[in-house]
PLY file of the C-alpha trace (Angstrom):
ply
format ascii 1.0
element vertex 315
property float x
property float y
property float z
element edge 314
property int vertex1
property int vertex2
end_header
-9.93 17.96 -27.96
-12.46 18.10 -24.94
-15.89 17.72 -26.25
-18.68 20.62 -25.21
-20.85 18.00 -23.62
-20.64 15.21 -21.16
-22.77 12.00 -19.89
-23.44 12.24 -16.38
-25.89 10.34 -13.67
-28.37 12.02 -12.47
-31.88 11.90 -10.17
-35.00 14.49 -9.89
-36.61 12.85 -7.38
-35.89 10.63 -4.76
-37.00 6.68 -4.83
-35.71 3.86 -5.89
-32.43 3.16 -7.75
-34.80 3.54 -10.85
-34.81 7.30 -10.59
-30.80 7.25 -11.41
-30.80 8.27 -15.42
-27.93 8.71 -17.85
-28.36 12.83 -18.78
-25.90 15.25 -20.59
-24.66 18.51 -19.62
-22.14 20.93 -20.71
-18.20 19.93 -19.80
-17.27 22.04 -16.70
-14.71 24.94 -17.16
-12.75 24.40 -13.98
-12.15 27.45 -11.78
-8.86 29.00 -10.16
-6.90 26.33 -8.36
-9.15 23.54 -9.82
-8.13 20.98 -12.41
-10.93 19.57 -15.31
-10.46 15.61 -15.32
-11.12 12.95 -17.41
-13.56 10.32 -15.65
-12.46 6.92 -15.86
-13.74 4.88 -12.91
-16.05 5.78 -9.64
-17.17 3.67 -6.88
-20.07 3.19 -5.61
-20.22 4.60 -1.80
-21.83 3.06 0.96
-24.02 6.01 1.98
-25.25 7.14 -1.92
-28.57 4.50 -1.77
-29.47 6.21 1.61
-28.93 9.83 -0.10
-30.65 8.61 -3.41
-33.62 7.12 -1.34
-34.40 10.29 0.65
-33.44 8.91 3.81
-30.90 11.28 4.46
-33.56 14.59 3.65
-32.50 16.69 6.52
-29.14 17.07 5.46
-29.82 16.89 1.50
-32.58 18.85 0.77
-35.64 19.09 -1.76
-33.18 20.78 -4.86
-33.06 18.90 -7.57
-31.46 17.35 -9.96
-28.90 15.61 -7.76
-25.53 14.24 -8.59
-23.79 10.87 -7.46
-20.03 10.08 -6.93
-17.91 11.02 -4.28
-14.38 9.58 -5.54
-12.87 9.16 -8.49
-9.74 7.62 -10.88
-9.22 9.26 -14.34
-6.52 11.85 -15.59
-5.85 15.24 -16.25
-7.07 17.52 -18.88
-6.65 21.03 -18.25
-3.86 21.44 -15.27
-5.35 24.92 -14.31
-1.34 26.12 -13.57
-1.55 23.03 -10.34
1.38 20.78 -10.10
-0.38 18.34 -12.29
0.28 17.93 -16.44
-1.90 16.92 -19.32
-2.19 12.71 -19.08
-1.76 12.39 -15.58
-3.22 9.72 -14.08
-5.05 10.88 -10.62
-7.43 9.57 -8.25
-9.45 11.35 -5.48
-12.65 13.13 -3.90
-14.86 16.03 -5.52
-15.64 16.28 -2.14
-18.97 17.21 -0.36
-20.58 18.40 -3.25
-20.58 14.68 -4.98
-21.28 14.63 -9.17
-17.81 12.82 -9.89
-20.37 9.56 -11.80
-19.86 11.86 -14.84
-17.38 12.19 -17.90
-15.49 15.02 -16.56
-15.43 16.96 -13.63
-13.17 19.85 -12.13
-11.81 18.93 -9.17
-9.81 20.82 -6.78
-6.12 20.19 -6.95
-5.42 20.02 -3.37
-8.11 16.90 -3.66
-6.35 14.86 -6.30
-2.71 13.04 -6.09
-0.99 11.06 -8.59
-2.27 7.31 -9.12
-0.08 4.52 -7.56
2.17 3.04 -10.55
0.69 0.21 -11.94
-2.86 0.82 -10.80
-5.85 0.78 -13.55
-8.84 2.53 -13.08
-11.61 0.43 -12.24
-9.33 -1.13 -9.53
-7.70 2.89 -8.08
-11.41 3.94 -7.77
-11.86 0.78 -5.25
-9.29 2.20 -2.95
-9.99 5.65 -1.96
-11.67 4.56 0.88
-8.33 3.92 2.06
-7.81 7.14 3.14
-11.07 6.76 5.56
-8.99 4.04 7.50
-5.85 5.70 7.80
-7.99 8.87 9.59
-9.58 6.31 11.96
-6.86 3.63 12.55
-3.62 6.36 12.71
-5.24 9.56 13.82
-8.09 9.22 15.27
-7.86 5.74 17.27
-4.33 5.57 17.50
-4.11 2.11 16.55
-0.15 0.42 18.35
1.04 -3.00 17.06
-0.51 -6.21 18.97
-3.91 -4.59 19.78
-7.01 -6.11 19.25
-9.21 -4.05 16.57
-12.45 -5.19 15.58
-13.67 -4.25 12.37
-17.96 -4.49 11.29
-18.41 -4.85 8.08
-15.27 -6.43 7.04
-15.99 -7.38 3.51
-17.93 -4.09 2.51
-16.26 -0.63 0.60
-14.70 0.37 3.97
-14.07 -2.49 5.94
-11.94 -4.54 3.45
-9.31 -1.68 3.36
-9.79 -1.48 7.60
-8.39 -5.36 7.94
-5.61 -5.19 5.64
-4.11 -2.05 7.19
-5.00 -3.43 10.90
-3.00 -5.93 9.70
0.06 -3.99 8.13
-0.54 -1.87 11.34
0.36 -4.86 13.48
-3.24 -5.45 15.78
-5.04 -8.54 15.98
-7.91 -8.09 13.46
-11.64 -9.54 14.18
-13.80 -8.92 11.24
-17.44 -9.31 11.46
-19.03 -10.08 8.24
-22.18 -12.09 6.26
-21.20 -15.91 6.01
-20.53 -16.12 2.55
-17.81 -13.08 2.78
-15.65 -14.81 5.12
-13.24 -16.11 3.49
-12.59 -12.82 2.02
-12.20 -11.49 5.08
-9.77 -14.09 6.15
-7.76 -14.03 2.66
-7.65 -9.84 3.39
-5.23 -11.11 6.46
-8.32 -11.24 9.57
-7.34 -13.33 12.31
-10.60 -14.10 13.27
-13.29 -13.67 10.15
-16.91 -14.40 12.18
-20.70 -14.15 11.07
-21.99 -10.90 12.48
-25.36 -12.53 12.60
-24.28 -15.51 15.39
-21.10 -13.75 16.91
-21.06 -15.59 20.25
-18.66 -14.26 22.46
-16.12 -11.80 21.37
-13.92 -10.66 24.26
-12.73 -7.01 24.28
-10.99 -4.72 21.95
-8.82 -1.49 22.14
-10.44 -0.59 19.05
-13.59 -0.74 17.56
-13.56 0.45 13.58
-17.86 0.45 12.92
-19.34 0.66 9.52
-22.79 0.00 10.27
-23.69 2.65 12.83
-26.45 0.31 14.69
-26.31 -0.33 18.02
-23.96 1.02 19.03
-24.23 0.55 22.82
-23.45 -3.02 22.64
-20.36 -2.69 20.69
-18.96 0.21 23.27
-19.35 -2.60 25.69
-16.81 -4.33 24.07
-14.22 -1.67 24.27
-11.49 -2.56 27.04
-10.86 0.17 30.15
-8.83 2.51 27.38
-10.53 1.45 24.18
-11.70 3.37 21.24
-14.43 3.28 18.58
-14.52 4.96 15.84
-17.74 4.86 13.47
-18.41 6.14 10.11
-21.94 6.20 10.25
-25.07 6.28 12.23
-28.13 4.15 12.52
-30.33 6.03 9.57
-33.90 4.66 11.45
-32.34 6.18 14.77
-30.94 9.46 13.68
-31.22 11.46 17.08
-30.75 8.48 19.26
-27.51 7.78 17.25
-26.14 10.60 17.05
-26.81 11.29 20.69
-25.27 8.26 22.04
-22.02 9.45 19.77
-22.07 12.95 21.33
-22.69 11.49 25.06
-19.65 9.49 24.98
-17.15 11.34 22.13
-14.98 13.29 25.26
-15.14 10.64 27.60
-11.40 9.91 28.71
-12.22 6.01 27.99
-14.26 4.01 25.87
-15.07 7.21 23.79
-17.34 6.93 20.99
-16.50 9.44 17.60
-18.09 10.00 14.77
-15.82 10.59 11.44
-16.59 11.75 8.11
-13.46 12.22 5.83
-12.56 14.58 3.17
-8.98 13.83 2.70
-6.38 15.84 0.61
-3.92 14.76 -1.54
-1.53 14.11 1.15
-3.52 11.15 2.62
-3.93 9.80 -0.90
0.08 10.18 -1.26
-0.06 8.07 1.92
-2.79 5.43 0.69
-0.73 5.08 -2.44
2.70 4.15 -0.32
0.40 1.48 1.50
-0.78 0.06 -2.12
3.11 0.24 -3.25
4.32 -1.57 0.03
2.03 -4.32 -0.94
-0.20 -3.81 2.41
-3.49 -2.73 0.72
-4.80 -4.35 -2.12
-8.24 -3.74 -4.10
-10.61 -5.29 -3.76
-13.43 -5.04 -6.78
-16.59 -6.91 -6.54
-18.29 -6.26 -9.65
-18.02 -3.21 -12.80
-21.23 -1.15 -14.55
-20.99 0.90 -17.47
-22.43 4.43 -16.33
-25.53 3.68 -18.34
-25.87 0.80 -15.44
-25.39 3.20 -12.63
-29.26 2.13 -11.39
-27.89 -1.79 -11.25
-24.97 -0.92 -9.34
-27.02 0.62 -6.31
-29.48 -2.12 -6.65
-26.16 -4.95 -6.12
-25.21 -2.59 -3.54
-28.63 -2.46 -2.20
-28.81 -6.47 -1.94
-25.92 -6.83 0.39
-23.10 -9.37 0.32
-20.72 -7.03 -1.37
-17.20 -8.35 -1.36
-15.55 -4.86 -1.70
-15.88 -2.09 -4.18
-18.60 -1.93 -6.97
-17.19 0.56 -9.47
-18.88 1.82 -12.39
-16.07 2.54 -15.30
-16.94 5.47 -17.96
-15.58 4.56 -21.33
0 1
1 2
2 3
3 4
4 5
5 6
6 7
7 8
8 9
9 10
10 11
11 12
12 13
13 14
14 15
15 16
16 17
17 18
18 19
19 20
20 21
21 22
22 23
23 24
24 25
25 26
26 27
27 28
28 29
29 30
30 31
31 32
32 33
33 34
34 35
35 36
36 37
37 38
38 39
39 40
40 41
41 42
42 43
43 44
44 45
45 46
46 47
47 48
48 49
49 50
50 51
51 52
52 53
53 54
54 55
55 56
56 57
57 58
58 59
59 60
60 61
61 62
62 63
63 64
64 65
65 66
66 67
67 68
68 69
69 70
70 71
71 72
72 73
73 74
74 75
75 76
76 77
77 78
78 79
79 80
80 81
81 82
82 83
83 84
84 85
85 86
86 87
87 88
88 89
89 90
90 91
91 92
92 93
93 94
94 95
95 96
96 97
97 98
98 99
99 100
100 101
101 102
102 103
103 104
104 105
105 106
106 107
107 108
108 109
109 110
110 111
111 112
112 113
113 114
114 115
115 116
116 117
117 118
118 119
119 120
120 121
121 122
122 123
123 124
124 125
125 126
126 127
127 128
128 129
129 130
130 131
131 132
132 133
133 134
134 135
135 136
136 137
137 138
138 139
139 140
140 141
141 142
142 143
143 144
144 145
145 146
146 147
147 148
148 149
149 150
150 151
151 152
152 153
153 154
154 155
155 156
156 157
157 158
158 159
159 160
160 161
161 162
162 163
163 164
164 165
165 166
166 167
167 168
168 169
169 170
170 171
171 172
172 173
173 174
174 175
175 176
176 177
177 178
178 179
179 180
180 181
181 182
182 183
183 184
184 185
185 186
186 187
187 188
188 189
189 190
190 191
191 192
192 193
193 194
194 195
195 196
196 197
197 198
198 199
199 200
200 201
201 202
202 203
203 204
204 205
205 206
206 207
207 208
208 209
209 210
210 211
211 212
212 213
213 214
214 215
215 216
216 217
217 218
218 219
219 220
220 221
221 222
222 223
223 224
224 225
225 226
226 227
227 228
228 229
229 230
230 231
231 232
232 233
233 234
234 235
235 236
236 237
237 238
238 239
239 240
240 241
241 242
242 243
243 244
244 245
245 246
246 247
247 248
248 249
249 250
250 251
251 252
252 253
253 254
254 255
255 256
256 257
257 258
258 259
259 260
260 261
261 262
262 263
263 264
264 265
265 266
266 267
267 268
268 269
269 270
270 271
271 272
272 273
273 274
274 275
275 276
276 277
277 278
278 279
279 280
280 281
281 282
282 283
283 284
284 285
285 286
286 287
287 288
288 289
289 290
290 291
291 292
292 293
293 294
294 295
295 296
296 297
297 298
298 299
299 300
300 301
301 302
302 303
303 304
304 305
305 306
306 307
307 308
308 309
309 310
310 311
311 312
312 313
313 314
């Protein structure tokens, strides 16, 4: 029987990872074409310190309380009439909106897909970034076998998944990364795993997959006569100068520039979960919170040299 009320994560201000707190509110009655799931597992996502912190006010706004959690892994509750059934295991993206760091949550259906056989929670909440790199690698780069792709941030949320499908892909895979997340990097299936702080000389690429969304310029430079780079982000102390430099050069012919934020349906998570069943993409889980922890996972995010996913588990 699904209780009236539910734990969640919230914040009424913005700060420090402090102002995350463990709150209750009632279980959500899902609407027409939405499904009410069971919260098992949620990663943390690269961009939810920056949201939490304020630095992304322009695009977040002063209303508070906020929610955290972008993806999720649980299973079904109420089907709402979708293709789904009580007990199905699911993973995938509340979207936009955020608030999946909380017990239950109603989800559209056309947002969930069944979980990959096999996979538990806490490791299927690790891989919907997944569907991220098949958007930039597939259909937005274009990404052919024996091209060279260079990947920043190679051990992080985003990155690990971006080497091992370069890799099932069939490019050459660079990954820049801190030292001590190398040989993660090179166990992920990297040709080349190298300290993004002393990268020397690294030739040209076809395809440049960035995480990091700073200086950009320099990394263009790198692209060969028809390269590509795709990033995921933009330099949060540059804003307009970032996002600028994106627009100048996103319909250039060669050595564009684009700027990609997912929200992927449940056919690129039917797609992710083929690449997990192949035994091409792995997860990759660095460390797990309990939800009343959710302020010490963005502080382990916060202090770099993540290898992978944090993931907070709700049990």
């Amino acid at each position: 029987m699904t209780p009236d009320a539910m734990r969640l994560v919230t914040y009424d201000r913005y700060g420090p990872a402090d102002v995350l707190a463990v709150t209750t509110a009632p279980v959500p009655r899902p609407r027409p074409g939405e499904v009410l799931v069971r919260v098992r597992a949620v990663s943390v996502d690269g961009g939810e310190p920056a949201l939490r912190a304020g630095r992304l006010l322009p695009f977040s706004g002063r209303r508070f309380p906020k929610r955290l959690g972008i993806d999720l892994a649980g299973e079904v509750i109420d089907p709402g009439g979708s293709r789904f059934a009580p007990g199905d295991r699911v993973w995938g993206l509340v979207g936009r909106r955020m608030g999946s760091l909380a017990e239950y949550v109603a989800v559209r259906s056309g947002n969930l897909d069944h979980v990959s056989a096999g996979l538990d929670p806490v490791p299927a909440a690790a891989l919907p970034a997944g569907t991220t790199a098949i958007t930039a690698l597939r259909d937005l780069a274009a990404l052919a076998p024996g091209e060279r792709l260079l990947v920043r941030g190679a051990a992080g949320g985003v990155g690990y998944v971006v080497v091992q499908l370069g890799k099932a892909m069939g490019a050459h895979v660079t990954g820049l990364a801190g030292a001590a997340t190398l040989d993660l990097v090179k166990d992920l299936g990297a040709d080349e795993a190298i300290d993004y702080r002393a990268p020397g000389d690294l030739g040209r690429f076809e395809v440049v997959l960035d995480t990091a969304g700073t200086d950009l310029p320099s990394f263009r430079r790198l692209l060969t006569r028809d390269g590509r780079m795709v990033t995921i982000t933009f330099d949060l102390d540059h804003r307009a100068r970032s996002l600028g430099f994106v627009a100048a050069h996103a319909l250039h012919r060669r050595r564009w520039v684009r700027f990609f934020s997912g929200n992927p349906g449940a056919s690129l998570f039917a797609e992710l979960g083929r690449w997990v069943t192949a035994g091409k993409i792995r997860p990759q889980v660095d460390r797990v919170f309990p939800l009343e922890e959710a302020a010490a996972a963005h502080r382990a995010l916060e202090a770099g040299g993540v290898r992978g996913k944090i993931v907070i588990r709700l049990d």
